[in-house]
C-alpha positions as CSV (number, residue, x, y, z in Angstrom):
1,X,22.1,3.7,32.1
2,X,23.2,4.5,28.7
3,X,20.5,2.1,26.9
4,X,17.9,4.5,29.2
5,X,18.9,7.8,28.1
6,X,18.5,6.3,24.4
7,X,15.2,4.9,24.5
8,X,14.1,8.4,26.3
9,X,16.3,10.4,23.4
10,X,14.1,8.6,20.9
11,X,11.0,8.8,22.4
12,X,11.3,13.0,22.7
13,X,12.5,12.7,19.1
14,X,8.6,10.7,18.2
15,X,7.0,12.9,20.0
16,X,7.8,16.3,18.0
17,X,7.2,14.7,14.8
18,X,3.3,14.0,16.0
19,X,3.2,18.1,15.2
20,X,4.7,20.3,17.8
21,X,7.0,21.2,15.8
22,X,6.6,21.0,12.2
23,X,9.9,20.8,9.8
24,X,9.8,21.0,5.7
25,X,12.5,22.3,3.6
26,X,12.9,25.8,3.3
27,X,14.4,25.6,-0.8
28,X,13.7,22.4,-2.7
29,X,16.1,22.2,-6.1
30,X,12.9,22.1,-7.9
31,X,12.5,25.9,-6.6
32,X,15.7,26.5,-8.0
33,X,14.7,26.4,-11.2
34,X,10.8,26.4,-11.8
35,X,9.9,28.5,-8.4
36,X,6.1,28.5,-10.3
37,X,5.5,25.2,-9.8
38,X,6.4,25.0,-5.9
39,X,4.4,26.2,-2.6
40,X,5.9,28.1,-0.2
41,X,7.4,26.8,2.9
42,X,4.3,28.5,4.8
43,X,1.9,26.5,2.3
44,X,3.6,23.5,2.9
45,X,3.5,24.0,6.6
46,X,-0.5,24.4,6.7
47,X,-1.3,21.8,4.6
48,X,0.9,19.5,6.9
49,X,-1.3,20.7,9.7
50,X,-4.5,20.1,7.7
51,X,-3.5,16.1,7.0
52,X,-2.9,16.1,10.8
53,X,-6.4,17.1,11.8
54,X,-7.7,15.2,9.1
55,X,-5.5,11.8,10.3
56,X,-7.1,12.8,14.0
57,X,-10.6,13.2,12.6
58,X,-10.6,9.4,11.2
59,X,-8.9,8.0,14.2
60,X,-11.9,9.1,16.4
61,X,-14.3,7.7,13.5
62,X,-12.2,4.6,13.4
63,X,-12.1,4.6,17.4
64,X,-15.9,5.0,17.9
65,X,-16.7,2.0,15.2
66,X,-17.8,-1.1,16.6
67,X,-15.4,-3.6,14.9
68,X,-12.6,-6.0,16.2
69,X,-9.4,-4.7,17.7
70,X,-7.7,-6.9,15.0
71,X,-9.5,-4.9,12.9
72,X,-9.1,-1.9,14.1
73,X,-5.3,-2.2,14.6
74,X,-4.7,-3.0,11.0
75,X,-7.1,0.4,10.0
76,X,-5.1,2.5,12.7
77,X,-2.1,1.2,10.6
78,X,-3.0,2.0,7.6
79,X,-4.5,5.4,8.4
80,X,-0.7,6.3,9.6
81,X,1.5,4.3,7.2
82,X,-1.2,4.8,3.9
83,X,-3.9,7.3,4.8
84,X,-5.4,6.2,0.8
85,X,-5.6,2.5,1.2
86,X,-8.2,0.6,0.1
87,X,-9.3,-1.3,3.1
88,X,-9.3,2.5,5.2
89,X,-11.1,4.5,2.4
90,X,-13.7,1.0,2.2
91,X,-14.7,1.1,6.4
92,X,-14.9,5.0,6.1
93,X,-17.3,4.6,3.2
94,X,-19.4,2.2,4.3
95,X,-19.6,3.7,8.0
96,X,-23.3,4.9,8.3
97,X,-23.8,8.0,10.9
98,X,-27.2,8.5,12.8
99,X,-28.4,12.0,13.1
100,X,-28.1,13.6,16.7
101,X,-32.0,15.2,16.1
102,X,-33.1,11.8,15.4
């Protein structure tokens, strides 16, 4: 029973980081003492959004390519563990779209 109520604790705890609810720090001690140089904590929140659609907008590119599942596994991975990686930013490059008028 108590190995149950773990697995579940953890899986509610995955589930808000996916962006329900949306944490950064209110003071960083760089604001302490150069507040210029830092965004605000509503800044921070909306460009944390903005990689979330983003990360959702390539896993629908990646999810509609016609490639492997091995392939597409190790892509998925990357996307979420190194959104900038080489082998991601190479299969998004060289995807070629067709025009829905054509």
């Amino acid at each position: 029973m108590g190995f149950f109520l773990v697995d579940l604790n953890a899986q509610t705890r995955e589930s808000d980081t996916l962006g329900k609810k949306l944490k950064v720090e209110k003071w960083t001690i760089l604001e302490e003492y150069e507040p210029d140089m830092i965004l605000s904590a509503e800044d921070r929140i909306s460009l944390k959004k903005k990689r979330i659609v983003e990360a959702k907008r390539r896993k629908g590119i990646l999810d509609t390519m016609d490639i492997s599942d091995r392939k597409r596994k190790r892509l998925l991975k990357d996307l979420y563990k190194n959104p900038f990686s080489d082998r991601l930013m190479k299969t998004l490059a060289d995807t070629k779209f067709e025009d829905a008028g054509d």
